[in-house]
N, C-alpha and C positions, 0 to 999 in steps of 0.2 A: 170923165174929164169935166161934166157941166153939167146943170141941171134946172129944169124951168121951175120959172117959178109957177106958182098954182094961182097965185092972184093977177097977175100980170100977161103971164105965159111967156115970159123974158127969160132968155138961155143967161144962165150966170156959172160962171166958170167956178168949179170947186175948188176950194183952199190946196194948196196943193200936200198939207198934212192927211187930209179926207181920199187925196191921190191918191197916195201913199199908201194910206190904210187901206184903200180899196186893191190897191195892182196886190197889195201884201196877201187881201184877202182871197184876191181870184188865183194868186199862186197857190195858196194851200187848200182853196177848191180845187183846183187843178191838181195837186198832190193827191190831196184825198181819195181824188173820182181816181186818177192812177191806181194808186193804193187800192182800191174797192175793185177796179177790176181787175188788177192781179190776183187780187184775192179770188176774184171769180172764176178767173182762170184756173187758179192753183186749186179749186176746188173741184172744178166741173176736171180736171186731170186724174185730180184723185179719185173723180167717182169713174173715170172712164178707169182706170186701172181697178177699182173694186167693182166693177164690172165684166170686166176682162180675167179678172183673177177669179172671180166668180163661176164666169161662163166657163178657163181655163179648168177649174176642179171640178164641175158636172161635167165636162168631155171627160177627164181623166177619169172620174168616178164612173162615166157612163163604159169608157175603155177597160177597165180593171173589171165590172160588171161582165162584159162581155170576153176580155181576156179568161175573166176566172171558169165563164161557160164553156167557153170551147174546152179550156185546160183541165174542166169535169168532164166533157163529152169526149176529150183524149186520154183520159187516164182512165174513164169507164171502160172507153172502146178495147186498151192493152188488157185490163183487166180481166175483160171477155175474151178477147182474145189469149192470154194464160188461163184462163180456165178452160179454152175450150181444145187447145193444144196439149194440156193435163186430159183433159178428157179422153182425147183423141190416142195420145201416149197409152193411158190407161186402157183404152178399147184393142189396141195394135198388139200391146203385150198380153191380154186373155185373148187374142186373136193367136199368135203365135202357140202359147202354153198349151191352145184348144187339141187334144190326140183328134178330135173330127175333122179341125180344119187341115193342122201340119202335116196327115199321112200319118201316124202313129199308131191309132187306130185300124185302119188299112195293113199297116207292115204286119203288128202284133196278129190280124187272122192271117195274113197270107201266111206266115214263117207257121204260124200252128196247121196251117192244111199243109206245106211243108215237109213237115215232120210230120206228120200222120204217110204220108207218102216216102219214109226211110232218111228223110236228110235230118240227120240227129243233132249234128253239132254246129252251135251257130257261131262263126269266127269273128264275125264283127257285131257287137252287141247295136240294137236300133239307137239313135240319135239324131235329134232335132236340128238344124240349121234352118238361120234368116239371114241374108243380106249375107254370106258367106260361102267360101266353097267347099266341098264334103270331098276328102281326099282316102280312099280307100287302097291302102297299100297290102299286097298277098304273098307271103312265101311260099310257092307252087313247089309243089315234086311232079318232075315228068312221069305219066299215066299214072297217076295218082288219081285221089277222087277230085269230084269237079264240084267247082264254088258255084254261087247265085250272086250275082251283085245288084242290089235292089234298091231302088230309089221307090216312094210314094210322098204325092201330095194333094190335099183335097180343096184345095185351095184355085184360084182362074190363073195358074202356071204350070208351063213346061218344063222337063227336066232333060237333060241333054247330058251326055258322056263323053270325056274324051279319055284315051290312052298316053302316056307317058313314057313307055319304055321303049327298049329295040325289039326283043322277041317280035317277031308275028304272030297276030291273031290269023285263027282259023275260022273264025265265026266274026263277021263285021258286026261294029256297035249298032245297038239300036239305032232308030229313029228320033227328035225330041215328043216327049211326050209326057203326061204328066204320071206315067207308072213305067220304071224302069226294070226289066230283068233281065239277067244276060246271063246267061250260061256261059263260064270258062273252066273249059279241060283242057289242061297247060301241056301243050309239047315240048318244053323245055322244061329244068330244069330251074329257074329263077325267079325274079321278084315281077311281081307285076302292079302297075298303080293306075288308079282309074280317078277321074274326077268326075262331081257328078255337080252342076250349078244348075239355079230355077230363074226365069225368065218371064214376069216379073220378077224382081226381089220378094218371093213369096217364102213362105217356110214349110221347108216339107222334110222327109225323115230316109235315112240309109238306112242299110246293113247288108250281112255277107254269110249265107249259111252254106254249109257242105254236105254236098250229097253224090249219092256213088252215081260212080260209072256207068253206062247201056252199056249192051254187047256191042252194040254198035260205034259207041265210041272208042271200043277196047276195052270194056268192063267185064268181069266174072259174069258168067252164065247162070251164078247161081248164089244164094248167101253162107257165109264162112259155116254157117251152125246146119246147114244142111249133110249130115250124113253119109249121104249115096252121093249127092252131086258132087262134095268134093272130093272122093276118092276115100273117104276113111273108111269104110264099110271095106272096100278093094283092099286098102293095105294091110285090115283088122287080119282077110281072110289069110293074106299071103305070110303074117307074122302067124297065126293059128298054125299054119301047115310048117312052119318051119320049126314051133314049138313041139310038133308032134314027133318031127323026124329027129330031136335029140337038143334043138337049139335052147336051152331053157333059160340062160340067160339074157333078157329081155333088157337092153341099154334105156332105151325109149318108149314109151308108149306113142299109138299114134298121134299124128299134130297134124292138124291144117296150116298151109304155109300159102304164101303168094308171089306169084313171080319168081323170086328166088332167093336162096335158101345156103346160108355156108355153115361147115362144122368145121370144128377143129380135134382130133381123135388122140390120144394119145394112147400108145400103145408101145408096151415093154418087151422085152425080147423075147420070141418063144409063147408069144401070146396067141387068145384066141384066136380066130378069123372074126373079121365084124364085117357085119353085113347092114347096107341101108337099101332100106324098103320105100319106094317111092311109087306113088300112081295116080293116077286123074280120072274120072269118073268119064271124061270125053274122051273119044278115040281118038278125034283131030289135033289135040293136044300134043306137044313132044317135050317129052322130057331129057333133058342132057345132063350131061355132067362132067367133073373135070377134078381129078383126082393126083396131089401131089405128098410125094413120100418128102421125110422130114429134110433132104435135099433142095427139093424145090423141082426135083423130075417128076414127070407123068407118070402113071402107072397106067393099065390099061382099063377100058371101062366101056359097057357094054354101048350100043349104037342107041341113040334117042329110037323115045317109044314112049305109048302113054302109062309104059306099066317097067319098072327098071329095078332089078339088083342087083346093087355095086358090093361088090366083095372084095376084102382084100385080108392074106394073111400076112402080117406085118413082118417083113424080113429082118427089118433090124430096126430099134426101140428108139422111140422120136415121136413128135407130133406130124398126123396124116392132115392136109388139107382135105376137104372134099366139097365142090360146089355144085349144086344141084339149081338149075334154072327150068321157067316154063316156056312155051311157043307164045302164050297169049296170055293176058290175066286172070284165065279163070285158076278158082282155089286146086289145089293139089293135097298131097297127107305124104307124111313120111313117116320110117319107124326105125329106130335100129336094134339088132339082136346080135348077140355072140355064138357061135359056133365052133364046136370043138376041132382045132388046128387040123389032129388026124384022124376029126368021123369023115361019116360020109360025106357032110356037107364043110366040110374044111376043107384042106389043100387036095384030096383026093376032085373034089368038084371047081379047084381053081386051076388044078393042070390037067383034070382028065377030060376025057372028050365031052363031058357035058356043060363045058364051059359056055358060056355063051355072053 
């Protein structure tokens, strides 16, 4: 608004166009300096946001770094872990397949000492199970021969057995153990089924061979191709002696039979006499029998004995029943021959006093 002078030092008031000029000029310094520090603002913002956006992309870069580690250290780790469960796969099943570990090995000598000791025939072929159960089912004949039902495994498992049916065993199951055998010599008639599981889940191997009977179970005293034991030698003699005395027609040569024995005869009218020769090598043995004309009546027939000839001259033409049974299972022989109606050993010896 005023300004001294420099000669004088006297305040003199400025034109008020020089006012003017001045208030004009200090507003657009005033503009300016506004203007300049917005500017400044607007600057020092943007470098805080390319700063920030700066720092913001090395986190995320440093993040994605670290993301992409772990998610190698996670996809290493499954990695390994499929390889090592292939692995482990792979070792479980030549574990199973091994005849050393599963019992296979084991079953194949036992069933050969087995058989070297008479049991021939093997009913249930050997097979492997894991993780499953081994179900062995039997068609038994009462006193029949007797089965082996066999579990092995070589493996760190038990095998344990249960029974399935009604019949009664005579023989309780084993124990669990890891070598199963059980002898069954079936008193019935019927089916019998056994399961046989391992405890771990290990794998180990069945089967089921047949082997005879003891005497003690009710078994022959002796084997079918024996001779003397089973009476063939006995019958040989007794058909010799009847050849000698006229009988020359020979129906049968001797047989080994067991337990018992039917025929069916047919005989026409006016026919020979037929004679069945029967005998056991044991004297405790008794043999019977049971004789029907083509009626379906009895005829008469000698009393059990371990030595028996059933005669008959046919009275009138039909088929003769005749069933011959044992005391016990051991083998027997039979034979039949013909005889002339009226020799001596025809009807003369079926009504005369040498009947017997």
């Amino acid at each position: 608004m005023a300004i001294d002078c420099p000669y004088c030092g006297q305040d003199n008031l400025l034109p008020p166009e020089i006012v003017q000029a001045r208030q004009r000029q200090y507003e657009l310094d005033q503009q300016h300096y506004a203007l300049q520090i917005q500017e400044e603002d607007r600057q020092r913002v943007a470098q805080e946001r390319d700063k920030l956006r700066k720092q913001s992309s090395q986190r995320l870069l440093i993040w994605l770094m670290v993301g992409g580690f772990f998610a190698l250290l996670v996809v290493g780790g499954l990695m390994a872990l499929g390889f090592y469960a292939e692995q482990q796969e792979a070792e479980a099943k030549a574990r199973v397949q091994d005849p050393k570990v599963n019992g296979h090995a084991l079953m194949l000598e036992h069933l050969a000492q087995m058989q070297k000791r008479g049991c021939s025939r093997i009913l249930v072929q050997p097979s492997t199970h894991v993780k499953e159960t081994s179900t062995i089912s039997l068609d038994m004949v009462k006193n029949d021969a007797c089965v082996h039902i066999l579990g092995f495994t070589a493996a760190s498992a038990t095998l344990s057995m249960k029974y399935q049916d009604n019949v009664a065993l005579t023989v309780p199951l084993p124990a669990p153990s890891p070598v199963v055998d059980y002898r069954l010599c079936a008193s019935e008639t019927a089916t019998h089924t056994f399961k046989i599981d391992a405890a771990p889940e290990e794998p180990f191997t069945t089967a089921a061979i047949e082997c005879p009977r003891t005497p003690a179970e009710g078994g022959a005293r002796s084997s079918k191709d024996d001779p003397k034991k089973t009476g063939r030698e006995r019958v040989q003699g007794m058909l010799d002696e009847l050849v000698k005395a006229g009988c020359k027609n020979v129906v049968s040569q001797p047989q080994v039979v067991q337990r018992q024995e039917s025929l069916t005869i047919t005989s026409p009218s006016d026919s020979a006499c037929y004679n069945l020769l029967a005998a056991s090598f044991f004297s405790d043995v008794k043999l019977s029998c049971v004789l029907k004309d083509p009626d379906g009546k009895e005829l008469p027939v000698p009393d059990p004995d371990s030595k028996l000839r059933i005669e008959y001259c046919a009275p009138k033409a039909g088929e003769y029943k005749l069933t011959i049974s044992a005391s016990t299972a051991d083998f027997f022989s039979i034979a039949g021959v013909d005889c002339s109606r009226f020799g001596a050993e025809g009807l003369k010896r079926v009504n005369g006093p040498a009947k017997h």
